[in-house]
C-alpha positions as CSV (number, residue, x, y, z in Angstrom):
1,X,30.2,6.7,2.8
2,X,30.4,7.0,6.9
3,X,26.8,6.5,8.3
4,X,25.3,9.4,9.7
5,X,24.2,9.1,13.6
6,X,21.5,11.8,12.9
7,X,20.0,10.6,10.1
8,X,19.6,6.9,11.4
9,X,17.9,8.0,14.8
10,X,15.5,10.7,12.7
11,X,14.9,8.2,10.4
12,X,14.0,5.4,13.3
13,X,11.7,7.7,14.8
14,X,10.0,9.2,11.8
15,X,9.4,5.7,9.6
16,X,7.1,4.1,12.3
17,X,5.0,7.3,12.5
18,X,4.9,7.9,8.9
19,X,3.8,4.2,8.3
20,X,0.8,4.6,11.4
21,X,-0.4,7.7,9.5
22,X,-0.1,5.7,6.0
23,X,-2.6,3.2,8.1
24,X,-4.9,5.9,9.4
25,X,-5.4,6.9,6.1
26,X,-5.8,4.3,4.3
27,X,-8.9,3.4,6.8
28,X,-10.1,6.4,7.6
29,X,-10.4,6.9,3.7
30,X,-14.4,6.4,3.6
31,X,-14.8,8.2,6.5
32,X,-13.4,11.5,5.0
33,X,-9.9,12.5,2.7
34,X,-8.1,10.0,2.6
35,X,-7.9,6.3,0.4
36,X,-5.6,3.5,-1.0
37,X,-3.8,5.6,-3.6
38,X,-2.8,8.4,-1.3
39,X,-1.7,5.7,2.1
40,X,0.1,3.6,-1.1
41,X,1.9,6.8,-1.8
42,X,2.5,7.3,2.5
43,X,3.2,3.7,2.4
44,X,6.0,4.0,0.3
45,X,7.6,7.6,0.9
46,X,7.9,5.6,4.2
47,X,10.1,2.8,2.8
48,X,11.8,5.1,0.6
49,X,12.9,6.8,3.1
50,X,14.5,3.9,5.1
51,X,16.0,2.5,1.7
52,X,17.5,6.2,1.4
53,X,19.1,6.2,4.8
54,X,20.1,2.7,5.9
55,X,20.7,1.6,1.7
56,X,19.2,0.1,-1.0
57,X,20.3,-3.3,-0.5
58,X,19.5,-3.5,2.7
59,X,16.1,-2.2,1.6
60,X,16.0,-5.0,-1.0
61,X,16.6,-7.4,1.8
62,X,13.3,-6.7,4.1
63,X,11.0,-6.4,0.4
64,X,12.4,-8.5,-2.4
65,X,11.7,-7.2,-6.0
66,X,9.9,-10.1,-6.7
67,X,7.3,-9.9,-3.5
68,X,7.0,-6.7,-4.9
69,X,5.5,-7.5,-8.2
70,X,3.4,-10.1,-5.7
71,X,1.6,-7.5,-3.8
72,X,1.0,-5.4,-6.6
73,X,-0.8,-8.2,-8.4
74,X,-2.4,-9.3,-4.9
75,X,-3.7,-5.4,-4.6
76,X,-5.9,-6.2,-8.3
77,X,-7.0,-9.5,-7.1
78,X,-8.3,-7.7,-4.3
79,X,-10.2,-5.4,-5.9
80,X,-11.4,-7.2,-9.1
81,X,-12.4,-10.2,-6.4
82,X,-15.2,-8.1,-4.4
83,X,-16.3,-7.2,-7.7
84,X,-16.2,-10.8,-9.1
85,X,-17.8,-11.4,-5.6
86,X,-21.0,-9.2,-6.2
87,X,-21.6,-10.6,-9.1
88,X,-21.7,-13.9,-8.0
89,X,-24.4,-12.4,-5.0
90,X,-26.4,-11.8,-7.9
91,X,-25.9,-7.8,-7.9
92,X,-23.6,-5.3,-10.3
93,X,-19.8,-5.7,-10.6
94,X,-18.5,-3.6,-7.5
95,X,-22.2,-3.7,-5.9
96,X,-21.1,-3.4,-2.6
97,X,-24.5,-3.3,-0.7
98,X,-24.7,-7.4,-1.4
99,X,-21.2,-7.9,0.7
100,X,-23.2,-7.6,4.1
101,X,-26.5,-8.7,5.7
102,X,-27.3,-4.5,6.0
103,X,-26.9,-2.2,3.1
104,X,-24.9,0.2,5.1
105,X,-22.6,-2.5,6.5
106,X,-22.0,-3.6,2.7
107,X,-20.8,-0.6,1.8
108,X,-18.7,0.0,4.3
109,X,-17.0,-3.2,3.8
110,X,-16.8,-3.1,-0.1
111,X,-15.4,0.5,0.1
112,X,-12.6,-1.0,2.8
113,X,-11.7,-4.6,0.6
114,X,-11.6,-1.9,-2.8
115,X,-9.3,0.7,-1.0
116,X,-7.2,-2.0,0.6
117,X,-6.3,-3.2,-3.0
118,X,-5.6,0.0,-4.4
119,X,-3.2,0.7,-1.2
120,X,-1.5,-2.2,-1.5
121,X,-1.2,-2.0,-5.3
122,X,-0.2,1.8,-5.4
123,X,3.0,1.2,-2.6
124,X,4.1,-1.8,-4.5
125,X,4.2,-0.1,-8.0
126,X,6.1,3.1,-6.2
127,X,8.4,0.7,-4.7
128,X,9.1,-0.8,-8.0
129,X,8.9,1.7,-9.8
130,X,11.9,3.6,-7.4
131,X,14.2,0.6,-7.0
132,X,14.2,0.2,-11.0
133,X,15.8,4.1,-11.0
134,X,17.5,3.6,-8.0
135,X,19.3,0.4,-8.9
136,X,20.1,1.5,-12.2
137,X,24.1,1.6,-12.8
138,X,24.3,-1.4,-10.2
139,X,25.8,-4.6,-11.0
């Protein structure tokens, strides 16, 4: 299959823009719509899309399958650690108002650390999850 011009020069200029909104959402996400799960999904239409036009091997190269699998399980740690973390500040499990000298400032924080994990855990399950249909049949 010949490489198409078009496609590679969309594809360069839409990625970086898709992957900026991926981040705008996944921090604007306790400020209004917005969150891990849906920049996770952003995330990873993003890389989906580059694995679609440049190849899947080439893909494979820039995120190995198994720093895959390391992100996903980094994404839990996350998010079970700041609960781990307010319970060892003496609150509840996913108290966030004990992360922060101001209750406000907790929060904010806590909400952050949680919807970081989930982002990062959500784009590296979609990843996974499309390079085990997409590499089917390979050898």
């Amino acid at each position: 299959m010949r490489p198409n011009l078009i496609l590679h020069v969309v594809a360069k200029f839409l990625i970086p823009l898709i992957i900026l909104f991926a981040l705008y959402v996944q921090f604007h996400g306790d400020f209004g719509p917005g969150g891990g799960f849906q920049a996770g999904v952003i995330f990873s239409a993003a890389f989906i899309l580059y694995s679609l036009v440049f190849g899947l091997d080439t893909a494979e190269k820039i995120i190995p399958a198994h720093w895959l699998r390391v992100l996903a399980a980094l994404g839990v740690v996350i998010y079970a650690g700041v609960g781990v973390l307010s319970l060892l500040l003496g609150g509840n499990y996913l108290d966030y108002t004990l992360l922060a000298g101001d209750q406000i400032a907790g929060q904010h924080l806590g909400i952050l650390l949680v919807e970081l994990g989930v982002g990062i855990t959500v784009a590296a399950a979609m990843l996974i999850l499309f390079f085990a249909f997409a590499g089917r049949g390979r050898e």
